[in-house]
C-alpha positions, 0 to 999 in steps of 0.5 A: 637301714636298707640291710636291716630291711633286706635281712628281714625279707630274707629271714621272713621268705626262709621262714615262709619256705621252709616252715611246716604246712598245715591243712584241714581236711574233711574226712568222711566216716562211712561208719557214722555217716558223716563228715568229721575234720581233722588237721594234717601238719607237714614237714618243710621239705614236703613239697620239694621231696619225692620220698615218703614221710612217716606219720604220727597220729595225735589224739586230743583229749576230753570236750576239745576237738581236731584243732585244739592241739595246733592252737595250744602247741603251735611249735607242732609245726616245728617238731615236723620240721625237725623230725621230718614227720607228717602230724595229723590230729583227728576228731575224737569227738566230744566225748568218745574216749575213742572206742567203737561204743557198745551201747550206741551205735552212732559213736565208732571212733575207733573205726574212724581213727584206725581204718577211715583217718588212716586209710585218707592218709595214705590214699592223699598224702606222701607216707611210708603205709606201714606199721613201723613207720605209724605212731599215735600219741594223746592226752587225758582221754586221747591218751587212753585212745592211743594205747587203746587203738594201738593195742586193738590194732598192732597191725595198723600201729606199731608204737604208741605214746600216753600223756596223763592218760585215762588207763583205767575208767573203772575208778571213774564211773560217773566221770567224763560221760564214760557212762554215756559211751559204755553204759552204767557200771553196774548194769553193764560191768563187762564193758568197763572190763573190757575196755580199760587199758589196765586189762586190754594189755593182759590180753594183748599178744600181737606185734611187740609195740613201742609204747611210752606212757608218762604223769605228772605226779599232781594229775588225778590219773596218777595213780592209774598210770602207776598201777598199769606200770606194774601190770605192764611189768608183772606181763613183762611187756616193754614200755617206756615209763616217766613221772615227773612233776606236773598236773593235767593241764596244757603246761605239762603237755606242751613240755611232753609232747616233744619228747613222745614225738621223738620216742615214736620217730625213733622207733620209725628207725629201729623198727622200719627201713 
């Protein structure tokens, strides 16, 4: 009995010493004039090592916040052990999609992400401050913000990951309160042009960037995520492309977020060092 015991202190003090941290951070956005909060997981060896740590930038999706991918994957924690990799979650908003909104000028979460999250980063944590050693990643609307702000800003990032991603809004015009950050599609064509992935990557042309997009073959953004496949092949630009079944839900995210994790840390390797 007393061994079992013992064991079990053993196993519980490993577990407390060797597990990811997680800390929640206040962020302050100079652009919207606010304070925005956004979850930081760190590797196990962290504290104990004086090197600096690659950093991947997860991107929540449509009406959920900074800490819903830490409540739904806890094995988050897990991955950053194993891939020795910094995890931060930032707040998108409740519906920002992640741009810098033309019609309202209070909502600049592209900025957020790209310059003021990233910038708090480097300035408080232990990261390699380059573009091959930064990835993003996200989901549903988060996916569309990874690609977004990757492709806008291949100097900040160089790989990039989408999960059952909005790519194109155009076909979704009353949806999601798309309108609301781009105006309505009518009156204001040229924004939802400009800022569907399906024609921001016809005018990308700066660093090569890793990218992996991957939909479940029952998720509405499907066919969207099809169709960027093959304009991203009529471009010849290099992806990494993955259907398989599954639908928009936390089942199919939870399976997939391993594997955009270990697409991007291992572009860490063959872009870096």
């Amino acid at each position: 009995m007393k061994q079992t015991f013992l064991l079990l202190l053993t196993l519980l003090f490993a577990t407390a010493t060797y597990a990811a941290s997680v800390d929640t951070v206040t962020v302050y956005s100079a652009s919207m004039h606010k304070n925005i909060k956004c979850v930081i997981i760190k590797p196990d060896t962290y504290t104990k090592k004086q090197g600096k740590y690659g950093v991947i930038y997860l991107l929540h999706g449509y009406s959920d916040r900074y800490d819903t991918w830490i409540k739904q994957v806890p094995a988050l924690r897990e991955y950053s052990d194993l891939m020795q990799v910094i995890l931060a979650c930032p707040d998108g908003g409740y519906n920002s999609w992640y741009f810098d909104s033309p019609v309202d000028s209070s909502c600049k979460y592209e900025t957020h992400i790209s310059k003021e999250v990233v910038n708090y980063l480097d300035h408080y944590y232990h990261t390699l401050a380059d573009r091959s050693h930064r990835g993003i990643a996200g989901l549903s609307m988060g996916g569309h913000g990874a690609l977004y702000l990757a492709l806008r800003h291949p100097d900040i990032f160089g790989a990039a990951g989408s999960m059952s991603g909005g790519v194109d809004l155009r076909p979704f015009p009353a949806e999601w309160d798309i309108a609301k950050r781009l105006g309505d599609i009518h009156q204001y064509t040229e924004n939802w042009q400009n800022n569907s992935i399906q024609n921001v990557v016809g005018h990308f042309s700066g660093k090569p960037l890793a990218i992996m997009i991957e939909c479940g073959t029952d998720d509405f953004f499907y066919s969207v995520n099809q169709q960027l496949h093959k304009k991203m092949l009529e471009l010849k630009m290099a992806h990494d492309y993955v259907e398989r079944p599954g639908k928009h839900n936390w089942e199919y995210w939870s399976n997939a977020v391993e594997y955009q994790l270990l697409f991007l840390t291992r572009s860490f390797t063959r872009q870096g060092n």
